[in-house]
C-alpha positions in Angstrom: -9.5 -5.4 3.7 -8.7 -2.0 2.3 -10.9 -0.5 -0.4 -9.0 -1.1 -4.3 -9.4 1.1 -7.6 -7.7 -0.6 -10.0 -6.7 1.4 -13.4 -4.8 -0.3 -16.8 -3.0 1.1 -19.4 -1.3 -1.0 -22.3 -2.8 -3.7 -20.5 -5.9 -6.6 -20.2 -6.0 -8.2 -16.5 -7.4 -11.5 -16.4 -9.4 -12.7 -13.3 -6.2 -14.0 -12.0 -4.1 -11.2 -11.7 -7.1 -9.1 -10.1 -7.7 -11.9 -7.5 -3.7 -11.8 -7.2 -3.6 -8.0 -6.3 -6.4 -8.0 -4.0 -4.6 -10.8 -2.0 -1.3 -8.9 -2.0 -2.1 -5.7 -1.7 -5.6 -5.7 -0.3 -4.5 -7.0 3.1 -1.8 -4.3 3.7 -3.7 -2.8 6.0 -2.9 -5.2 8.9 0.7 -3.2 9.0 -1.8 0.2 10.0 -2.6 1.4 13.2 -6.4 0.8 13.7 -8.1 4.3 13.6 -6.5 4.7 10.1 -7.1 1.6 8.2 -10.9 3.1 8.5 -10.3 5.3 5.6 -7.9 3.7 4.3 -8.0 3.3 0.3 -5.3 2.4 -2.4 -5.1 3.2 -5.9 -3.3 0.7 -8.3 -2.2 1.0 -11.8 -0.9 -1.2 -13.7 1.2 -0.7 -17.2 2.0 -3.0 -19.3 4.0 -2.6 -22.7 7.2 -2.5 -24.6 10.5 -2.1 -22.3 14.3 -2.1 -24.0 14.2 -5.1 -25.8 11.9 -7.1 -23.5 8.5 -7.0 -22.2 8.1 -4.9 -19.2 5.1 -5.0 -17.0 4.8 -1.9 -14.1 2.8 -1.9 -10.9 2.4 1.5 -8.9 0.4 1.5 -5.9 -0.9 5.0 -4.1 -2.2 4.2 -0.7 -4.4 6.9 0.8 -4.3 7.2 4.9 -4.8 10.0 7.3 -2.3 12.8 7.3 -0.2 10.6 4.6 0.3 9.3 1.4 2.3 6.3 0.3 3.2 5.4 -3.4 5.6 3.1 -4.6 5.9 1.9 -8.1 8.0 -1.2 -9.2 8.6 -2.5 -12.9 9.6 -5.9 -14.0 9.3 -9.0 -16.7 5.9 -10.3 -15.3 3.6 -8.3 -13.8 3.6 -11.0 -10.7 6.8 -10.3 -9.6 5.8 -6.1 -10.3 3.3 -6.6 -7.6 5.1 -8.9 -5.5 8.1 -6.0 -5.6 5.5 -3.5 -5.0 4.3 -5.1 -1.9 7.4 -5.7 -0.2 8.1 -1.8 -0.8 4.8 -1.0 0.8 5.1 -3.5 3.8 8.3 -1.7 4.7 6.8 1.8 4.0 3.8 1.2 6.1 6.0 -0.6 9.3 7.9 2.6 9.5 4.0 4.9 9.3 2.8 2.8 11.9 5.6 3.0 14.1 5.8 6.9 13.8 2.1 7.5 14.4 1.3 4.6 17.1 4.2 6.3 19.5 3.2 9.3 19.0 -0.2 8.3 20.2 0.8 6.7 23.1 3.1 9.5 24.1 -0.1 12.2 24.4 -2.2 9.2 26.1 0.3 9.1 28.7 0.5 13.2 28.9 -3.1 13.0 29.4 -3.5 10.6 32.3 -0.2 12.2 33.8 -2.0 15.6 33.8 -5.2 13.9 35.2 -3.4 12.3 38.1 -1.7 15.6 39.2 
């Protein structure tokens, strides 16, 4: 489970919503290649006040990994949906990390053990 700061503004998180984020977001880092989801931390902030006429709640996440950072920040009526919005965002975000780094990996493994066969 990656490593959460959690910062309000506008906004008092019950126990619920804390428990909520660390269950959503918290277990991103399964969608990381291994070596990075050692230092792996994310930074999340949630906002909470007056929109146009309604309520609106935001949820921005800033996820800290090797050679990268991710953000994506959502905004919507509960602050739920804001995280749930957030975390589909992030899944997608981090597919597309992995896949870029974990073939890149593999590509210099196999230079390696091509230039130690020759």
């Amino acid at each position: 489970m990656m490593r959460l700061n959690t910062e309000t503004i506008r906004y008092q998180p019950d126990e619920r919503i804390e428990d909520y984020i660390k269950l959503k977001i918290g277990k991103l880092d399964r969608f990381m290649p291994r070596y990075a989801r050692r230092n792996a931390h994310a930074d999340v902030k949630l906002k909470g006040g007056p929109g146009r006429g309604k309520k609106l709640y935001s949820c921005e996440v800033i996820i800290h990994i090797p050679s990268e950072t991710i953000t994506t920040s959502q905004a919507a009526e509960s602050m739920n949906a804001a995280v749930d919005m957030t975390e589909a965002k992030l899944k997608n975000q981090l597919k597309k990390y992995k896949e870029k780094h974990t073939l890149n990996r593999r590509r210099a493994l196999r230079r390696l053990v091509g230039r130690i066969r020759r």
